[in-house]
N, C-alpha and C positions, 0 to 999 in steps of 0.2 A: 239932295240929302233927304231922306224919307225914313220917318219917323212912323213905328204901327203899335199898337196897342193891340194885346193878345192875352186872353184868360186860356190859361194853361189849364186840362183838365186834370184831375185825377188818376195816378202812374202813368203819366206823359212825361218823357225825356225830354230835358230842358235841351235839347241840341239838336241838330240838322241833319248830322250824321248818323249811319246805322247803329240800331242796338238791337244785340243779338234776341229779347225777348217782349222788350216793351215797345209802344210806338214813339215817334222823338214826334217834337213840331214839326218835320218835312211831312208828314200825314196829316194836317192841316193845313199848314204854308207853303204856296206853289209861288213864291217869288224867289228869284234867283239870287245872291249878292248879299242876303238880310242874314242877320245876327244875333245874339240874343243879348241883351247891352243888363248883364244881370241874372241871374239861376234862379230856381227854384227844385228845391227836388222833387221826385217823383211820388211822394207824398203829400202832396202839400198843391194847390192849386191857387188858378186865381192871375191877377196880373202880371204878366211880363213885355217888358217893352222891347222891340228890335227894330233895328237899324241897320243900313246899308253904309254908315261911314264911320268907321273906325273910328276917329278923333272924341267924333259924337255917342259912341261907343264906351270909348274910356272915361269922358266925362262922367256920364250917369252910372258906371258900375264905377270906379273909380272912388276909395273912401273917402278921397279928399274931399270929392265933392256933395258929401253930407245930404244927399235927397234923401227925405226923410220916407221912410216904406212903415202904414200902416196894415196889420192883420190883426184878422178877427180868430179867435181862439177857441175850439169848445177843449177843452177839461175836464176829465174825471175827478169831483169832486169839487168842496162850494171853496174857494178864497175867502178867508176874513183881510180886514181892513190889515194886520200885518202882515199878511202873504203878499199884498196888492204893494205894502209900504217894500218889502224885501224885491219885488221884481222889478220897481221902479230902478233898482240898481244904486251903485255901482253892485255889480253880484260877481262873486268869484267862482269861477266854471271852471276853476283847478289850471287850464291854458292858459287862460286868461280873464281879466274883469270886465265886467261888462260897463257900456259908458253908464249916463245916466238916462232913462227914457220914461212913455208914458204908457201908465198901465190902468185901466178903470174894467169895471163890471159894466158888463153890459145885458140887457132880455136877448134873447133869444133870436137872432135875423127873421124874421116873417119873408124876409125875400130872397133868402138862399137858393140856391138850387138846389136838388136831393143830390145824394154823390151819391155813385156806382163803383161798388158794391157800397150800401150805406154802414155806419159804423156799427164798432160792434155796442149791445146796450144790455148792459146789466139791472135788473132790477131794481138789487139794493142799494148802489151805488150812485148818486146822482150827477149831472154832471152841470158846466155854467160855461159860460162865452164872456171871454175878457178882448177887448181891442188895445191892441201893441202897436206903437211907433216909435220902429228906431229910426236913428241916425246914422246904425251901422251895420253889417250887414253877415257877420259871420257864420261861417257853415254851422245849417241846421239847429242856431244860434236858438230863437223862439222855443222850439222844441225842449233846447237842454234848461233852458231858465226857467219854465214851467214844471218840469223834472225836477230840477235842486230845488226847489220847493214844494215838493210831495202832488201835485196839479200833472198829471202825465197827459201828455198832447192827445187829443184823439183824433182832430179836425184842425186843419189852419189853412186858412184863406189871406192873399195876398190881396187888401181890397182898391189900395194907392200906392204911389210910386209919384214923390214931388208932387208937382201940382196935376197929375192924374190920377183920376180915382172911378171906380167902376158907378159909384153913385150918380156920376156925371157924365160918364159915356157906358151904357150901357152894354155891355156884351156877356152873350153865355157861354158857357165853358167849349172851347173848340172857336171863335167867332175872333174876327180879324177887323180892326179897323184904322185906319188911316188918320194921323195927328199932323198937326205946325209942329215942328223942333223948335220954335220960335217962343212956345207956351213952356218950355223948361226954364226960361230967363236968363 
């Protein structure tokens, strides 16, 4: 069973297979059998974990199994302390509500990487980084909760996934490393 840690770059397809115009992980990953136990879309970067056993597979993407996924946020626009109290949740996104999760302000990462093409930056408009961990995981979920709150996503980085977090194993966007499945618990 093999377990890898993999920062997904910026409009990179979460998948192995071809896409007719963007690159997928198989233009990074040249191992056979491995998976992606969890997405991210092609906007959005940062950690994803893959795997080669299925079981190990549905655990970690699997909602039952509640691995909590923190991302770092930038924003168009500052949050006050009721914007931060509303995305804590529960939030209603019209399909559905959202659980309850953790929302804070944060400076600015000093140790991000630049993203290619960098975002876009308006003058007047300022913009702030909030770090988000949920519990659960729905499509392009972060995105719409910063939206129903006037905060439109400009940047979201995936930066943990349970007890991995890129703070503790370091990799840059495109970079492959090998974990214990042991350290999930």
């Amino acid at each position: 069973m093999a377990l890898f840690l993999f920062n997904k770059p910026f409009q990179v397809m979460c998948q192995f297979s071809p896409h007719p115009t963007r690159p997928t992980l198989a233009d990074y990953v040249d191992i056979p059998g491995i998976y992606p136990a969890g997405r991210l879309d092609a906007d959005s970067e940062g950690l994803v974990l893959l795997t080669d056993d299925g079981k190990l597979q549905h655990r970690i993407s699997h909602p039952d199994s509640k691995q909590p996924k923190t991302y770092i946020v930038q924003v168009e626009g500052t949050p006050d302390a009721q914007v931060l109290d509303r995305l804590t949740g529960p939030l209603d996104l019209g399909d559905f509500v959202t659980q309850p999760c953790k929302v804070s302000a944060i400076a600015s990462p000093d140790w991000l990487w630049e993203r290619d093409p960098p975002i876009r930056h308006r003058e007047n408009i300022p913009t702030s980084w909030l770090a988000v961990t949920l519990s659960e995981g729905k499509n392009r979920q972060v995105r719409r909760m910063t939206a129903a709150v006037g905060l439109p996503t400009l940047r979201l980085v995936r930066i943990a996934i349970g007890p991995f977090a890129l703070a503790t194993h370091p990799l840059w966007p495109g970079e492959l490393r090998e974990v214990q499945a042991s350290e999930l618990g």
